[in-house]
PASEBA-1860 file (N, C-alpha, C; in nm, 3 decimals):
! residues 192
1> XXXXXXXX> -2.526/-5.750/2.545/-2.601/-5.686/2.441/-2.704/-5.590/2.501 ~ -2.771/-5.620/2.583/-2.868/-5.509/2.655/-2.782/-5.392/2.698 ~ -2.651/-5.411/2.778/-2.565/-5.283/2.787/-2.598/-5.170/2.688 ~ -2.521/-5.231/2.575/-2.537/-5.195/2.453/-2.637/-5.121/2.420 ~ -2.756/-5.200/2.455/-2.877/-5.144/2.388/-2.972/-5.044/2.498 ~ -2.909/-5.027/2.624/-2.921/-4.932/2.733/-2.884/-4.822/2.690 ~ -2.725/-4.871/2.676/-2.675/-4.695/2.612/-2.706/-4.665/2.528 ~ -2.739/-4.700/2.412/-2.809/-4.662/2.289/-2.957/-4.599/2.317
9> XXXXXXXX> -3.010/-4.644/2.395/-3.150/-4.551/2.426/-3.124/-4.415/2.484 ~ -3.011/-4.485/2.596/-2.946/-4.337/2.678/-2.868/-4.187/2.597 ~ -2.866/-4.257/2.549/-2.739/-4.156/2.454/-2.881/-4.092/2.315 ~ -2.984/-4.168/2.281/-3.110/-4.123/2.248/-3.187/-4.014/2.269 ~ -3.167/-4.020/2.410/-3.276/-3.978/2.503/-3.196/-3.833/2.523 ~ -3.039/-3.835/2.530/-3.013/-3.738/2.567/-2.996/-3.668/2.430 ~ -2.951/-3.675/2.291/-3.000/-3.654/2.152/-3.108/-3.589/2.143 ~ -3.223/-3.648/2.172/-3.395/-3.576/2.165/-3.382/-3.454/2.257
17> XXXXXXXX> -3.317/-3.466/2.334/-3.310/-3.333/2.387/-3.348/-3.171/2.356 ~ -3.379/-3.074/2.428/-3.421/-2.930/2.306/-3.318/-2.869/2.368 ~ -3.265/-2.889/2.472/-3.109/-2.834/2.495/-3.035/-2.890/2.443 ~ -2.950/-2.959/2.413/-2.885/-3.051/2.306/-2.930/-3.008/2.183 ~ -2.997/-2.997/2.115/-3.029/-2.938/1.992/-3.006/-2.849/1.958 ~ -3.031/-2.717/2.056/-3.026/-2.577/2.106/-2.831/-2.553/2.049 ~ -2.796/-2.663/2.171/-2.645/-2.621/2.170/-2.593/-2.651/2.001 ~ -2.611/-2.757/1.978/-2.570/-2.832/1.829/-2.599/-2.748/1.763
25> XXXXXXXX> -2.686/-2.678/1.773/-2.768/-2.544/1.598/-2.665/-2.436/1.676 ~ -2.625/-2.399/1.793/-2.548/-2.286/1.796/-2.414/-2.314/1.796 ~ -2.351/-2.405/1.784/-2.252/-2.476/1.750/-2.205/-2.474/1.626 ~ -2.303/-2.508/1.540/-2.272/-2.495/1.408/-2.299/-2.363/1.337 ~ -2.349/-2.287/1.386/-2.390/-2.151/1.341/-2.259/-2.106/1.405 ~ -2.189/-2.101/1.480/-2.036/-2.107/1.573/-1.976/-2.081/1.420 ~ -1.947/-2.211/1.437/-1.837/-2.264/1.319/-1.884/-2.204/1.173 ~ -1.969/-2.157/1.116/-1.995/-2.109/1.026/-1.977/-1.996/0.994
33> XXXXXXXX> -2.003/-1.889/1.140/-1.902/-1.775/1.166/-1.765/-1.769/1.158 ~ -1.709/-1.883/1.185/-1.585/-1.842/1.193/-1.543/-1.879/1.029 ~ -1.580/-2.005/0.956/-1.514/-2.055/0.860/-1.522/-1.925/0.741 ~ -1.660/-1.829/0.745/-1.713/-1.736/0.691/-1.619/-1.647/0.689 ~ -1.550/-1.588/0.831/-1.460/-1.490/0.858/-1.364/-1.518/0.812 ~ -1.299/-1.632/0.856/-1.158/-1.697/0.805/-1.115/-1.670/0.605 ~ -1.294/-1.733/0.578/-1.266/-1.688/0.435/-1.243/-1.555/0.323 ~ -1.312/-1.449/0.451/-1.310/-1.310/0.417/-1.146/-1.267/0.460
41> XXXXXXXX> -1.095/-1.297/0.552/-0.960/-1.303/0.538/-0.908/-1.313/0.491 ~ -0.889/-1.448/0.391/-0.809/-1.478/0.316/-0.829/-1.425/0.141 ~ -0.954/-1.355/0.125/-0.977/-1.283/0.030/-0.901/-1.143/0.061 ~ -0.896/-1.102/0.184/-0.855/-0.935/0.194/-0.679/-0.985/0.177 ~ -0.670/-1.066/0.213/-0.520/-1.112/0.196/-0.459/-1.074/0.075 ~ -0.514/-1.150/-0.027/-0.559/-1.153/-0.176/-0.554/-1.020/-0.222 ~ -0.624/-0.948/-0.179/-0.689/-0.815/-0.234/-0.531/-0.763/-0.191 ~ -0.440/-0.763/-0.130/-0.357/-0.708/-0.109/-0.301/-0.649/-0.252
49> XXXXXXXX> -0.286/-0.804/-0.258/-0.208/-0.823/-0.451/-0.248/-0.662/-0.484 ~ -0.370/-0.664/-0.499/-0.434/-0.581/-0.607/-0.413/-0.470/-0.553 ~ -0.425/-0.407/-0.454/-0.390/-0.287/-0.396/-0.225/-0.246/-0.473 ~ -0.145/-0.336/-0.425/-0.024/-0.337/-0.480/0.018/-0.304/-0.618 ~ -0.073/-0.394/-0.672/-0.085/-0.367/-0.851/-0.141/-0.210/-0.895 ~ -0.248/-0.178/-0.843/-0.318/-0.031/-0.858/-0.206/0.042/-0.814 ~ -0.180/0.017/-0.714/-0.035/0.203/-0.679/0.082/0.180/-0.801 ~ 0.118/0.052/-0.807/0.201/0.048/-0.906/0.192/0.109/-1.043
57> XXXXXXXX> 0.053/0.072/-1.055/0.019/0.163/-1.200/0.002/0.316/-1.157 ~ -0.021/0.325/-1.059/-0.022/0.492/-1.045/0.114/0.539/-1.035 ~ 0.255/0.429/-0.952/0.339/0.507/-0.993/0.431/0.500/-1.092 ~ 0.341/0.445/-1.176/0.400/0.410/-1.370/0.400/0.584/-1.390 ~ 0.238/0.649/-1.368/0.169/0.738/-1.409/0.254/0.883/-1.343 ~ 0.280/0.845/-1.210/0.396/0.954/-1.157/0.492/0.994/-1.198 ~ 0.559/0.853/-1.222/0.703/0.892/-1.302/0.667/0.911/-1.448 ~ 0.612/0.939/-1.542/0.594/0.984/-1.665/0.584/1.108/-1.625
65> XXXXXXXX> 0.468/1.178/-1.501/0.469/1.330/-1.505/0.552/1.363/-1.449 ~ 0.597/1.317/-1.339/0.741/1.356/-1.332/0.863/1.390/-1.394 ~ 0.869/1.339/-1.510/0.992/1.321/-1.620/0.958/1.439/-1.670 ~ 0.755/1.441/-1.743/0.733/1.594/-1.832/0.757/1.708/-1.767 ~ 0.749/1.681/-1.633/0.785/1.799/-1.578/0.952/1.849/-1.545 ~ 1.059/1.729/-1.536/1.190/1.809/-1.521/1.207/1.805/-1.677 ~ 1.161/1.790/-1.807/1.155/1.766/-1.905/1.101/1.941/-1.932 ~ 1.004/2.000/-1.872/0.992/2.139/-1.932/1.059/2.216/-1.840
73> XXXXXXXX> 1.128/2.177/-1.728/1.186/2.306/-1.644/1.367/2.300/-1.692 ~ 1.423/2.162/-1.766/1.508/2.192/-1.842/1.495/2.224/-1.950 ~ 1.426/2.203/-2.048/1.386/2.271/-2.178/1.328/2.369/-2.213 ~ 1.234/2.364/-2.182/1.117/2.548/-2.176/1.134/2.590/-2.056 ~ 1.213/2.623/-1.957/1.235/2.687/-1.862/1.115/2.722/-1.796 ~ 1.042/2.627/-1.777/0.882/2.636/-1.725/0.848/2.514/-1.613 ~ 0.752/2.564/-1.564/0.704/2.479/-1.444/0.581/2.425/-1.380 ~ 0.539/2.342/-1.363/0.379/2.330/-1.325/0.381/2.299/-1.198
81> XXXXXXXX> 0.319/2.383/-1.119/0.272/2.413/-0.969/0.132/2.306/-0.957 ~ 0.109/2.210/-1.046/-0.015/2.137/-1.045/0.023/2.042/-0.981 ~ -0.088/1.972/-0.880/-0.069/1.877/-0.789/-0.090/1.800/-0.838 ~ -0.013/1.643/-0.785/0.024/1.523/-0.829/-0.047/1.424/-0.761 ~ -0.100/1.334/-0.841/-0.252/1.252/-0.681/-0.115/1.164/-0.608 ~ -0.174/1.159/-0.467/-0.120/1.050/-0.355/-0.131/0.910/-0.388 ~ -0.024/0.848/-0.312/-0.090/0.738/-0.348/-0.214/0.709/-0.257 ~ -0.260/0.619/-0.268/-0.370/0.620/-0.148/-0.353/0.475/-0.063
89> XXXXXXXX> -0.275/0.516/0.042/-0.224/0.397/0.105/-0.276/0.377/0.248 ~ -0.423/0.436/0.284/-0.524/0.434/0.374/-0.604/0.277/0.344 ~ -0.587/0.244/0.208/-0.676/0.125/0.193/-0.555/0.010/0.195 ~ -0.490/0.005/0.211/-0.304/-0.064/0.205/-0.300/-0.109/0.321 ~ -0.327/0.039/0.356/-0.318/-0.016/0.539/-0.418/-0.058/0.613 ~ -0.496/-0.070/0.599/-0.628/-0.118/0.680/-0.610/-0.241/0.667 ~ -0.599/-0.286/0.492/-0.594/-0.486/0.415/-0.472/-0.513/0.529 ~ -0.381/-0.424/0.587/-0.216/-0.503/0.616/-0.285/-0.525/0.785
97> XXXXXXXX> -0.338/-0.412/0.819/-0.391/-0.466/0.999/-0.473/-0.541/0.999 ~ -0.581/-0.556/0.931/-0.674/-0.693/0.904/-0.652/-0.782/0.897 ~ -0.542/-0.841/0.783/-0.490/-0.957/0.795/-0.352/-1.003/0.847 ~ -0.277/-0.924/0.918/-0.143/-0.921/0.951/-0.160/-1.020/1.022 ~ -0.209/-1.082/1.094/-0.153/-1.289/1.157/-0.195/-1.359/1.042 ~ -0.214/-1.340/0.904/-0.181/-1.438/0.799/-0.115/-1.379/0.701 ~ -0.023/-1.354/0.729/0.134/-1.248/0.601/0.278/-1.278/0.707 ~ 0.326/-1.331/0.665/0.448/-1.351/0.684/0.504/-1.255/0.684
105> XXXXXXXX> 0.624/-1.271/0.764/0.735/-1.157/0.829/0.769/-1.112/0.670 ~ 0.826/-1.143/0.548/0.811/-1.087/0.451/0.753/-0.986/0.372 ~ 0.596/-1.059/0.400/0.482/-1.018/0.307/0.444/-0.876/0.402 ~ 0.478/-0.898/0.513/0.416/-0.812/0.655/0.533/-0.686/0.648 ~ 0.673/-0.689/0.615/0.769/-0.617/0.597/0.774/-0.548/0.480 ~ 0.772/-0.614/0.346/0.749/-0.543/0.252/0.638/-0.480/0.192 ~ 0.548/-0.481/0.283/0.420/-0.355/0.253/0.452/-0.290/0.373 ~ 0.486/-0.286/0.421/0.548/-0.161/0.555/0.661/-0.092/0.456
113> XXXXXXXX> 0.735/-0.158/0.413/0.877/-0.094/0.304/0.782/0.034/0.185 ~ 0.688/-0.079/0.098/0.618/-0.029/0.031/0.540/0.090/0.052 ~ 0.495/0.100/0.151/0.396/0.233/0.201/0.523/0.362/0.297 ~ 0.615/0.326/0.339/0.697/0.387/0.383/0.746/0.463/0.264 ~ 0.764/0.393/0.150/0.871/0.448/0.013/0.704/0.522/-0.054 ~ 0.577/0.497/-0.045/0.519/0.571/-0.125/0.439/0.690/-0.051 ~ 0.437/0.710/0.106/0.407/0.827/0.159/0.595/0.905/0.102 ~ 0.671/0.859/0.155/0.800/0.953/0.125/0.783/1.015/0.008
121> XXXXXXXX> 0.794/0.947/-0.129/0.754/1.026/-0.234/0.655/1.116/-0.209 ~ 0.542/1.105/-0.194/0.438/1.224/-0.174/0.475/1.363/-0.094 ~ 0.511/1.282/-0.046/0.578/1.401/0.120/0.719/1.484/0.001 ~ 0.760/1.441/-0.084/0.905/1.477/-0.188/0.774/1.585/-0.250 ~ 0.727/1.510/-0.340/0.659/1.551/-0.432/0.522/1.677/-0.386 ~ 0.530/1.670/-0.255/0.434/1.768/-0.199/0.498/1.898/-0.124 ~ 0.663/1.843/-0.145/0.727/2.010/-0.120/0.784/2.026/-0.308 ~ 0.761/1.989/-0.385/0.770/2.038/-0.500/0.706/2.110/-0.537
129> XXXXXXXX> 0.546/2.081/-0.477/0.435/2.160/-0.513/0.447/2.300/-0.410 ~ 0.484/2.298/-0.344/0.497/2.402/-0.198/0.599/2.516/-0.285 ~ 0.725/2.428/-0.357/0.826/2.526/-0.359/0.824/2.625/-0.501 ~ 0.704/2.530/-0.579/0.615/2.577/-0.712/0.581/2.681/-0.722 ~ 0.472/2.680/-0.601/0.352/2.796/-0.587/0.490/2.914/-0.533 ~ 0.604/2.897/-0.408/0.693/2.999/-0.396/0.690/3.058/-0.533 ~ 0.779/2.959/-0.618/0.837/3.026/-0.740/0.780/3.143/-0.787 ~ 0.619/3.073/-0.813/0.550/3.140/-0.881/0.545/3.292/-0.839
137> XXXXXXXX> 0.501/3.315/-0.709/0.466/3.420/-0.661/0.643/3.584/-0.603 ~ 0.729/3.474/-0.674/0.866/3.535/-0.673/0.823/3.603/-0.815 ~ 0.871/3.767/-0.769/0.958/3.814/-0.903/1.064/3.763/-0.956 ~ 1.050/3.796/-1.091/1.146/3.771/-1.234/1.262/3.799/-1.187 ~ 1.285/3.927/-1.192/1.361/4.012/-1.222/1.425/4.095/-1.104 ~ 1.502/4.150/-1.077/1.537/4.219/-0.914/1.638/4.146/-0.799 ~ 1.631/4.202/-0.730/1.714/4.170/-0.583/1.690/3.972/-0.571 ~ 1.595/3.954/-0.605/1.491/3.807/-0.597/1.557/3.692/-0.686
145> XXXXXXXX> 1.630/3.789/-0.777/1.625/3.652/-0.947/1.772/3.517/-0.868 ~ 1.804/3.569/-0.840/1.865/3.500/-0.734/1.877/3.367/-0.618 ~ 1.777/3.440/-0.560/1.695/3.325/-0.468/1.587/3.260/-0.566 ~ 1.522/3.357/-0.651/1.480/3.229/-0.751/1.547/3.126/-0.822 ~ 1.651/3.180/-0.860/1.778/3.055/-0.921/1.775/2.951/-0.833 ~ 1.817/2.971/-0.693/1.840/2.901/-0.616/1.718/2.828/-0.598 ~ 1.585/2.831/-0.567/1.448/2.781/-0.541/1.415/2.681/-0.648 ~ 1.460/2.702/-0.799/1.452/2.641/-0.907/1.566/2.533/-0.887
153> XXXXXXXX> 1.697/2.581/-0.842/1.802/2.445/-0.862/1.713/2.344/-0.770 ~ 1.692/2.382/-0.611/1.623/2.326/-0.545/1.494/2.230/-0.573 ~ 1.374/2.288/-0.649/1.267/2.194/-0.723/1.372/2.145/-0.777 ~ 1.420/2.152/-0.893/1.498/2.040/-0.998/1.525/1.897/-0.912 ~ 1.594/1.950/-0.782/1.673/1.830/-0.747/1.571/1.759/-0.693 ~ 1.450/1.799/-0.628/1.382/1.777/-0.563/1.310/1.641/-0.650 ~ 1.273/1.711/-0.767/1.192/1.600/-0.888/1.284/1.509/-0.884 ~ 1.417/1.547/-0.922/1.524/1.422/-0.933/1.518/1.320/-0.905
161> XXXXXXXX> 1.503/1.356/-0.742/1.519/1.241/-0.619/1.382/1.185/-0.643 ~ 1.270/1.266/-0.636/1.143/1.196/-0.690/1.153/1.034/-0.789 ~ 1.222/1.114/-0.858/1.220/1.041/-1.016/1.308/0.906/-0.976 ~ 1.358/0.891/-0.890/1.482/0.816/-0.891/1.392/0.718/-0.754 ~ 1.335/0.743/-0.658/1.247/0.740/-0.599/1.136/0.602/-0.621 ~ 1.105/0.702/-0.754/0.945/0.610/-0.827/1.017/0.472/-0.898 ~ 1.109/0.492/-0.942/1.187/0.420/-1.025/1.219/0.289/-0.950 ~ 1.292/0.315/-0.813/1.308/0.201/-0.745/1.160/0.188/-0.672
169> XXXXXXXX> 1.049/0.169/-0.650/0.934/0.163/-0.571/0.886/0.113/-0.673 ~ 0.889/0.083/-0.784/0.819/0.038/-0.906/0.922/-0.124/-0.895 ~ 1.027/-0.130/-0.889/1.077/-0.248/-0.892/1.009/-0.291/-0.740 ~ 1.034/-0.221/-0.650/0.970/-0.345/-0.496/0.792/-0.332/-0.547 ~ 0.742/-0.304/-0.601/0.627/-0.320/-0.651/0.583/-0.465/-0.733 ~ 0.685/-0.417/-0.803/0.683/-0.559/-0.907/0.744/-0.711/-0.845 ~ 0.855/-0.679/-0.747/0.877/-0.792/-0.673/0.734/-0.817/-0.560 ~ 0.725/-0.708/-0.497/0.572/-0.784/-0.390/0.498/-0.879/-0.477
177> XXXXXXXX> 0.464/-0.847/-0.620/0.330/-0.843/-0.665/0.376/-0.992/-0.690 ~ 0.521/-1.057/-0.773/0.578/-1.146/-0.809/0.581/-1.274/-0.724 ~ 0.604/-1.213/-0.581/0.617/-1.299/-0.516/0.781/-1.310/-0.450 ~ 0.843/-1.219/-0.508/0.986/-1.203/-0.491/1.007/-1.090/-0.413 ~ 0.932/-1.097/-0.238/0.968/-0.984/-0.143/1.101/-0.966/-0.093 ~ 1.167/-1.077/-0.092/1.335/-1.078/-0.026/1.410/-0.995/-0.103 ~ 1.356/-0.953/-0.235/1.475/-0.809/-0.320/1.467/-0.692/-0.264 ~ 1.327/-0.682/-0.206/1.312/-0.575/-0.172/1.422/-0.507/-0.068
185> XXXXXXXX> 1.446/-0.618/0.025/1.514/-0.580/0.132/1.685/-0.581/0.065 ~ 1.698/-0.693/-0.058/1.862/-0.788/-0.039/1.900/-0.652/-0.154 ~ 1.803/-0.559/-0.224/1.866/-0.483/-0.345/1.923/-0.338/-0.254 ~ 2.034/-0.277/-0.327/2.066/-0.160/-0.257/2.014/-0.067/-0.324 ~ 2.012/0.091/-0.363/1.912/0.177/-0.380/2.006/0.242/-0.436 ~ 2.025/0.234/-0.615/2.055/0.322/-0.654/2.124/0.454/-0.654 ~ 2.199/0.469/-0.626/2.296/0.646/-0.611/2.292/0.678/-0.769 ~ 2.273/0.817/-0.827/2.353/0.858/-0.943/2.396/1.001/-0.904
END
Protein backbone atom coordinates (compact mmCIF):
# COMPACT_ATOMS: atom_id res chain seq x y z
CA UNK A 1 0.00 0.00 0.00
CA UNK A 2 2.71 2.67 0.58
CA UNK A 3 4.00 1.68 -3.08
CA UNK A 4 0.85 2.73 -4.05
CA UNK A 5 0.71 5.67 -2.16
CA UNK A 6 4.49 6.69 -3.29
CA UNK A 7 3.39 6.69 -6.74
CA UNK A 8 0.45 8.54 -6.20
CA UNK A 9 2.40 11.47 -4.67
CA UNK A 10 4.96 10.88 -7.52
CA UNK A 11 2.81 11.02 -10.34
CA UNK A 12 1.30 14.35 -8.16
CA UNK A 13 4.24 15.98 -8.01
CA UNK A 14 4.95 15.52 -11.52
CA UNK A 15 1.00 16.81 -12.40
CA UNK A 16 1.74 20.17 -10.30
CA UNK A 17 4.21 20.70 -12.58
CA UNK A 18 4.22 24.31 -14.82
CA UNK A 19 5.84 22.29 -17.58
CA UNK A 20 3.36 19.61 -17.56
CA UNK A 21 0.65 22.05 -17.54
CA UNK A 22 2.36 24.15 -20.18
CA UNK A 23 2.45 20.96 -22.40
CA UNK A 24 -1.33 19.73 -21.49
CA UNK A 25 -2.87 23.52 -22.36
CA UNK A 26 -0.79 23.21 -25.67
CA UNK A 27 -1.91 19.91 -26.28
CA UNK A 28 -5.26 20.61 -26.15
CA UNK A 29 -5.21 23.86 -27.91
CA UNK A 30 -3.30 21.11 -30.52
CA UNK A 31 -6.29 19.14 -30.81
CA UNK A 32 -8.71 21.90 -31.00
CA UNK A 33 -6.91 23.13 -34.04
CA UNK A 34 -7.14 20.33 -35.68
CA UNK A 35 -10.83 19.09 -34.72
CA UNK A 36 -11.72 22.97 -35.79
CA UNK A 37 -10.00 22.41 -39.24
CA UNK A 38 -11.23 18.96 -39.77
CA UNK A 39 -14.69 20.55 -39.25
CA UNK A 40 -14.20 23.39 -41.75
CA UNK A 41 -13.43 20.64 -44.12
CA UNK A 42 -16.08 18.84 -43.93
CA UNK A 43 -18.35 21.92 -44.36
CA UNK A 44 -16.32 22.99 -47.67
CA UNK A 45 -17.01 19.38 -48.63
CA UNK A 46 -20.67 20.15 -48.21
CA UNK A 47 -20.51 23.43 -49.85
CA UNK A 48 -19.53 21.46 -52.82
CA UNK A 49 -23.25 20.31 -53.12
CA UNK A 50 -24.09 23.86 -53.43
CA UNK A 51 -21.60 25.05 -55.82
CA UNK A 52 -22.96 22.21 -57.95
CA UNK A 53 -26.57 23.22 -57.46
CA UNK A 54 -25.79 27.13 -58.37
CA UNK A 55 -24.00 26.25 -61.94
CA UNK A 56 -26.77 23.97 -62.48
CA UNK A 57 -29.24 26.64 -62.21
CA UNK A 58 -27.12 28.78 -64.30
CA UNK A 59 -27.04 26.15 -66.83
CA UNK A 60 -30.96 25.83 -66.66
CA UNK A 61 -30.51 29.74 -67.54
CA UNK A 62 -27.97 28.99 -70.56
CA UNK A 63 -29.87 26.65 -72.24
CA UNK A 64 -33.14 28.78 -72.32
CA UNK A 65 -30.85 31.63 -73.96
CA UNK A 66 -29.45 29.47 -75.92
CA UNK A 67 -32.63 28.00 -77.47
CA UNK A 68 -33.94 32.10 -77.82
CA UNK A 69 -31.19 32.55 -79.58
CA UNK A 70 -31.11 29.56 -82.37
CA UNK A 71 -34.89 30.31 -81.96
CA UNK A 72 -34.34 33.99 -83.62
CA UNK A 73 -31.49 33.09 -86.05
CA UNK A 74 -34.01 30.41 -87.46
CA UNK A 75 -37.02 32.49 -87.35
CA UNK A 76 -36.22 36.26 -87.57
CA UNK A 77 -33.06 35.68 -89.27
CA UNK A 78 -31.36 37.63 -86.46
CA UNK A 79 -28.65 37.33 -83.99
CA UNK A 80 -27.33 38.48 -80.65
CA UNK A 81 -23.59 39.09 -80.41
CA UNK A 82 -24.43 39.52 -76.47
CA UNK A 83 -22.29 37.69 -74.08
CA UNK A 84 -23.38 34.77 -72.12
CA UNK A 85 -22.03 34.70 -68.20
CA UNK A 86 -19.33 31.76 -67.47
CA UNK A 87 -19.81 29.48 -65.37
CA UNK A 88 -17.71 30.34 -62.54
CA UNK A 89 -15.78 27.30 -61.78
CA UNK A 90 -12.72 29.19 -59.93
CA UNK A 91 -14.81 28.64 -56.69
CA UNK A 92 -15.46 24.66 -57.80
CA UNK A 93 -12.09 24.41 -57.94
CA UNK A 94 -10.50 25.71 -55.04
CA UNK A 95 -13.74 23.59 -52.66
CA UNK A 96 -12.26 20.32 -55.00
CA UNK A 97 -8.24 21.06 -53.95
CA UNK A 98 -9.20 21.83 -50.40
CA UNK A 99 -10.92 18.97 -49.74
CA UNK A 100 -9.76 16.37 -52.29
CA UNK A 101 -8.34 13.61 -49.43
CA UNK A 102 -12.06 13.56 -48.28
CA UNK A 103 -14.07 12.92 -51.89
CA UNK A 104 -13.82 9.78 -53.21
CA UNK A 105 -12.43 8.68 -56.52
CA UNK A 106 -16.10 9.35 -57.70
CA UNK A 107 -17.00 12.48 -56.04
CA UNK A 108 -13.17 13.62 -56.98
CA UNK A 109 -13.85 12.44 -60.82
CA UNK A 110 -17.09 13.77 -61.36
CA UNK A 111 -16.36 17.39 -60.53
CA UNK A 112 -13.25 17.13 -62.71
CA UNK A 113 -15.99 15.67 -65.52
CA UNK A 114 -18.24 18.54 -64.35
CA UNK A 115 -15.87 21.53 -64.73
CA UNK A 116 -14.21 19.98 -67.81
CA UNK A 117 -17.94 19.86 -69.59
CA UNK A 118 -18.66 23.51 -68.17
CA UNK A 119 -15.32 25.43 -69.19
CA UNK A 120 -15.93 23.46 -72.78
CA UNK A 121 -19.27 25.00 -73.15
CA UNK A 122 -17.96 28.47 -72.45
CA UNK A 123 -14.97 28.03 -74.59
CA UNK A 124 -18.26 26.76 -77.47
CA UNK A 125 -20.22 29.54 -76.45
CA UNK A 126 -17.30 32.12 -76.44
CA UNK A 127 -16.50 31.42 -80.17
CA UNK A 128 -20.22 32.06 -80.82
CA UNK A 129 -19.73 35.32 -79.46
CA UNK A 130 -16.33 35.82 -81.54
CA UNK A 131 -18.11 34.57 -84.74
CA UNK A 132 -21.22 37.15 -83.83
CA UNK A 133 -19.31 40.24 -83.62
CA UNK A 134 -17.53 38.71 -87.34
CA UNK A 135 -21.02 38.53 -88.64
CA UNK A 136 -21.87 41.65 -87.61
CA UNK A 137 -19.15 43.66 -89.01
CA UNK A 138 -19.57 41.52 -92.57
CA UNK A 139 -21.47 43.15 -95.33
CA UNK A 140 -25.02 42.16 -96.42
CA UNK A 141 -24.77 42.16 -99.64
CA UNK A 142 -21.63 41.62 -102.23
CA UNK A 143 -18.68 39.34 -102.93
CA UNK A 144 -19.14 38.61 -98.76
CA UNK A 145 -22.99 37.32 -98.66
CA UNK A 146 -21.46 34.15 -99.07
CA UNK A 147 -18.93 33.70 -96.53
CA UNK A 148 -21.60 35.21 -94.48
CA UNK A 149 -23.90 32.24 -95.28
CA UNK A 150 -21.25 30.17 -94.45
CA UNK A 151 -20.23 32.08 -90.88
CA UNK A 152 -24.05 31.88 -90.02
CA UNK A 153 -24.36 27.95 -90.93
CA UNK A 154 -21.24 27.83 -88.71
CA UNK A 155 -22.76 29.91 -85.41
CA UNK A 156 -25.99 27.78 -85.94
CA UNK A 157 -24.10 24.62 -85.48
CA UNK A 158 -22.02 26.02 -83.05
CA UNK A 159 -25.26 26.89 -80.59
CA UNK A 160 -26.40 23.40 -81.54
CA UNK A 161 -23.62 21.62 -80.05
CA UNK A 162 -23.93 24.20 -77.20
CA UNK A 163 -27.47 23.29 -76.72
CA UNK A 164 -26.93 19.65 -76.77
CA UNK A 165 -23.91 20.27 -74.51
CA UNK A 166 -25.99 22.08 -71.60
CA UNK A 167 -28.54 19.47 -71.92
CA UNK A 168 -26.30 16.59 -71.01
CA UNK A 169 -24.20 18.71 -68.13
CA UNK A 170 -27.55 19.41 -66.57
CA UNK A 171 -28.20 15.63 -66.20
CA UNK A 172 -24.35 14.96 -64.61
CA UNK A 173 -25.40 17.94 -62.54
CA UNK A 174 -28.37 16.48 -61.25
CA UNK A 175 -26.71 13.07 -60.76
CA UNK A 176 -23.55 14.77 -58.64
CA UNK A 177 -26.03 16.70 -56.68
CA UNK A 178 -28.25 13.19 -56.18
CA UNK A 179 -25.68 11.31 -55.20
CA UNK A 180 -25.74 9.22 -58.39
CA UNK A 181 -21.94 10.08 -59.75
CA UNK A 182 -21.40 6.56 -61.49
CA UNK A 183 -24.01 7.89 -64.53
CA UNK A 184 -21.98 10.32 -65.10
CA UNK A 185 -19.26 8.20 -66.30
CA UNK A 186 -21.70 4.65 -67.19
CA UNK A 187 -24.20 7.24 -69.58
CA UNK A 188 -23.05 7.73 -73.28
CA UNK A 189 -23.52 11.30 -74.76
CA UNK A 190 -26.14 11.77 -76.91
CA UNK A 191 -25.48 12.05 -80.90
CA UNK A 192 -28.44 13.69 -82.98
Amino acid sequence: MDTILTLWHRTEEVLNNATVGAFAGAFAAFMLVIGNDYRRRLRSKRQIRYLVSDNLDLARAKLQTVADVIDMMRNDNRLSAAPIMSFPTAALKAKQLEVIDLLNANQNQGLSALLYWMESIDGLLGEHLSMAKQLEDMPREGPESLRRQGLATKILSNLVDAQRNLEHLINMCEWYISGEIYKIFETQIPRH
